[in-house]
C-alpha positions in Angstrom: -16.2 -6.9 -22.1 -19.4 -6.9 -20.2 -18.9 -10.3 -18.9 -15.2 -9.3 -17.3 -16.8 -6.7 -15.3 -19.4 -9.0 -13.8 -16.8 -11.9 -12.5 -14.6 -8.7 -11.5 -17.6 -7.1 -8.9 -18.7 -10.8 -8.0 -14.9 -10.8 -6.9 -14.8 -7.4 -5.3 -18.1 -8.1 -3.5 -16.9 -11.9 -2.4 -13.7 -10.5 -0.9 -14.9 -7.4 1.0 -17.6 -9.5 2.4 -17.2 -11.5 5.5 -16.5 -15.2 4.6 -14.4 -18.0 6.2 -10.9 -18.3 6.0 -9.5 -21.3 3.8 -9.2 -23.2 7.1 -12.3 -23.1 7.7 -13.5 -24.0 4.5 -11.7 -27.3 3.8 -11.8 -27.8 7.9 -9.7 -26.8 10.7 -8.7 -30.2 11.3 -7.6 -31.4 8.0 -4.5 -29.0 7.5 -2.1 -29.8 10.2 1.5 -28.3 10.9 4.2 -30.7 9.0 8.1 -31.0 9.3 8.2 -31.8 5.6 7.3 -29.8 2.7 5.1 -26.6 3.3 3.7 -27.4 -0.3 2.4 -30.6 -0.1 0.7 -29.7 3.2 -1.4 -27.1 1.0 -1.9 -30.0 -1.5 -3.2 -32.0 0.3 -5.7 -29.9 2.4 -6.7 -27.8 -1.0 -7.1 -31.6 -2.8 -9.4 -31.8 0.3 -11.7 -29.2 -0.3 -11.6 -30.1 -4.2 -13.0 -33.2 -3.1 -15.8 -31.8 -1.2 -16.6 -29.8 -4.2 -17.1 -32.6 -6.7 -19.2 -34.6 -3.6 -21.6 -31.7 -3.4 -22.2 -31.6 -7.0 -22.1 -35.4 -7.1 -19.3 -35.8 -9.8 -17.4 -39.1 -10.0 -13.5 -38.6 -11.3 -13.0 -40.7 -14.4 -10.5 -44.2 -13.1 -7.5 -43.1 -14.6 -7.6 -39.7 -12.2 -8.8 -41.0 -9.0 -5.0 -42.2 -7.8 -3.7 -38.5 -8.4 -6.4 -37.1 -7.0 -6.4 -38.7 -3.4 -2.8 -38.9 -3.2 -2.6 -35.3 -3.0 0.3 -35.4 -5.5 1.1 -32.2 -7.6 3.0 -33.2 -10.5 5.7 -29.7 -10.6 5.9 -28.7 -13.9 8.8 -26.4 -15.2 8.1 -22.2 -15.9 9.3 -23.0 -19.4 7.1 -26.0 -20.2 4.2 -26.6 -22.9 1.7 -27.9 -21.2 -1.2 -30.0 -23.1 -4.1 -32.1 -21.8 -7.2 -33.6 -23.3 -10.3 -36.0 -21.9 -9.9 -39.8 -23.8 -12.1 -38.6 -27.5 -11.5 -35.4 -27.6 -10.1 -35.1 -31.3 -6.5 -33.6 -31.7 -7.3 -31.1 -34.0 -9.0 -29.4 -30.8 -5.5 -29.2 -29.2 -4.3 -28.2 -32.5 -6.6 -25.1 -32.5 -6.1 -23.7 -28.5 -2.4 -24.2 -29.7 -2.9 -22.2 -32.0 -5.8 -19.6 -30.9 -8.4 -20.6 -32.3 -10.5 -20.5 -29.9 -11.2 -17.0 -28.6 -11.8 -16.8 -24.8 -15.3 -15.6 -23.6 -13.6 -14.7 -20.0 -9.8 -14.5 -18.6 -8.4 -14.4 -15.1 -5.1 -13.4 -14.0 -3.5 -15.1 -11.1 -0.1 -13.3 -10.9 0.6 -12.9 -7.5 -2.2 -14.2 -5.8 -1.0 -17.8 -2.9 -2.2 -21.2 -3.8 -4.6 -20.7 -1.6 -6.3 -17.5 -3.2 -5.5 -19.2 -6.6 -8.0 -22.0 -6.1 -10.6 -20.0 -4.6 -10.4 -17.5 -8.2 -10.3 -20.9 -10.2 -13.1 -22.4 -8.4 -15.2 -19.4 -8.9 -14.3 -18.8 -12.5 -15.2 -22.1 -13.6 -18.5 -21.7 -12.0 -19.1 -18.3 -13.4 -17.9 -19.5 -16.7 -20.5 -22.8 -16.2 -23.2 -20.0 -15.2 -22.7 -18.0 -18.0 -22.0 -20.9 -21.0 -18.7 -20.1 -22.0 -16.7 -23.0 -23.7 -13.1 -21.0 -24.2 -11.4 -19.5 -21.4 -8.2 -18.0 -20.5 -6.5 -18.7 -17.3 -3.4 -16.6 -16.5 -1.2 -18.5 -14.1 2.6 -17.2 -14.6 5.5 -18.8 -15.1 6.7 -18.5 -11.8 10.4 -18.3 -12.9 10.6 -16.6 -9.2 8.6 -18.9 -6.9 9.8 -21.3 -4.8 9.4 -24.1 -5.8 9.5 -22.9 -9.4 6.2 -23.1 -11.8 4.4 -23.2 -8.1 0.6 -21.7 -9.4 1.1 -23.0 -12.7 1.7 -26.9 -11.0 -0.9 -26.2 -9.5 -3.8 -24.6 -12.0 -2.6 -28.1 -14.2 -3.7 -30.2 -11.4 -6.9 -28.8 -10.1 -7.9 -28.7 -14.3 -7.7 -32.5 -14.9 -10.1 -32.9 -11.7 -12.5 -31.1 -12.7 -15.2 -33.0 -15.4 -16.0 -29.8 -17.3 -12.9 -29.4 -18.6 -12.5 -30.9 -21.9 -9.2 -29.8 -22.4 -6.6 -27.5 -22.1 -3.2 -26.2 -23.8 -0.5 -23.6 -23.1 -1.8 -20.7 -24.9 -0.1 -19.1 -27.9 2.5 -16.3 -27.2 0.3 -13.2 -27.7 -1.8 -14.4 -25.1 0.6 -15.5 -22.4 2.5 -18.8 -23.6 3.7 -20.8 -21.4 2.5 -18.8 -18.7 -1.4 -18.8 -19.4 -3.4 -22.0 -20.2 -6.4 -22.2 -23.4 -9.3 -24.3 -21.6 -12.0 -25.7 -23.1 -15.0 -26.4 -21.4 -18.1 -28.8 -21.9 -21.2 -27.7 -23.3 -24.0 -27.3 -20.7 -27.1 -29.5 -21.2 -28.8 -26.3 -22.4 -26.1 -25.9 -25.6 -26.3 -29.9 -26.5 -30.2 -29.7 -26.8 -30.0 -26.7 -29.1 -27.3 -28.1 -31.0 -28.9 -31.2 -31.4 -32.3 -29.4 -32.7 -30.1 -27.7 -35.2 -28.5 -30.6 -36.8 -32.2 -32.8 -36.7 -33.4 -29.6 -38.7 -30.7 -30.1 -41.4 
């Protein structure tokens, strides 16, 4: 689809072009050698730079995220696991249809072998593609990770950087054709452009 090959050269062009390393992204200083888990270490410093991001576009979390958030906690999930996940009034027949694929996905990415680090960058840059270009179902293809360590690391991972993030409306392990447990249905919000239309149409009724 047209759209794929666009997010595919912005990501050809982004990566052979000369850009900062992670460290210096999120700051030298913040991610510091540790004797306990490797992991959390990324955690915390990618957490870091997640924070910067929703600063710059001055986003407040909703109350009942903000603990997770600046903890730096990454709640592991299994490989195996169904995951589901909706904002407070989002209706369950919305998780109902991603469940069942519904939904078709304007856009995908595919995350299979990439580090944490270069897992969050793709996110970070779909989601603002996908906010560029209007899309409100999308596809992200994060593994199982049945051979990580720890297990389910990228997929952990993808869950927790989604709930941070206020455009996402919702998400749900997609259905098996499409990945299952390994791949993740996401809904995004409708851009201020889509709500104004819509709300023309219905007035017009």
């Amino acid at each position: 689809m047209k759209e794929k090959e666009d997010f595919l050269e912005l990501l050809k062009e982004q990566d052979t072009a000369e850009k900062p390393d992670f460290k210096e992204l999120v700051g030298a200083d913040e991610i510091k050698p540790m004797v306990q888990d490797k992991i959390d270490s990324q955690s915390k410093a990618i957490d870091k730079s997640l924070a910067k991001v929703r600063q710059a576009n001055a986003v407040r979390l909703p109350e009942d995220l903000t603990d997770t958030a600046s903890s730096g906690f990454v709640a592991m999930v299994q490989p195996n696991d169904v995951i589901e996940y909706k904002r407070p009034g989002i209706q369950p027949y919305v998780i109902k249809k991603l469940r069942n694929g519904e939904y078709p996905e304007a856009d995908y990415i595919d995350l299979h072998g990439k580090t944490v680090e270069q897992a969050y960058d793709h996110v970070m840059r779909f989601l603002e593609f996908s906010k560029k270009h209007e899309f409100r179902t999308i596809l992200i293809i994060h593994g199982k990770g049945q051979r990580s360590n720890p297990k389910a690391l990228i997929k952990s991972h993808v869950i927790h950087w989604l709930k941070q993030i206020p455009e996402v409306l919702a998400f749900h392990s997609a259905p098996e054709w499409k990945g299952g447990s390994g791949a993740l249905m996401v809904i995004l919000k409708k851009s201020d452009k889509q709500s104004i239309i819509n709300r023309e149409i219905y007035q017009k009724r």
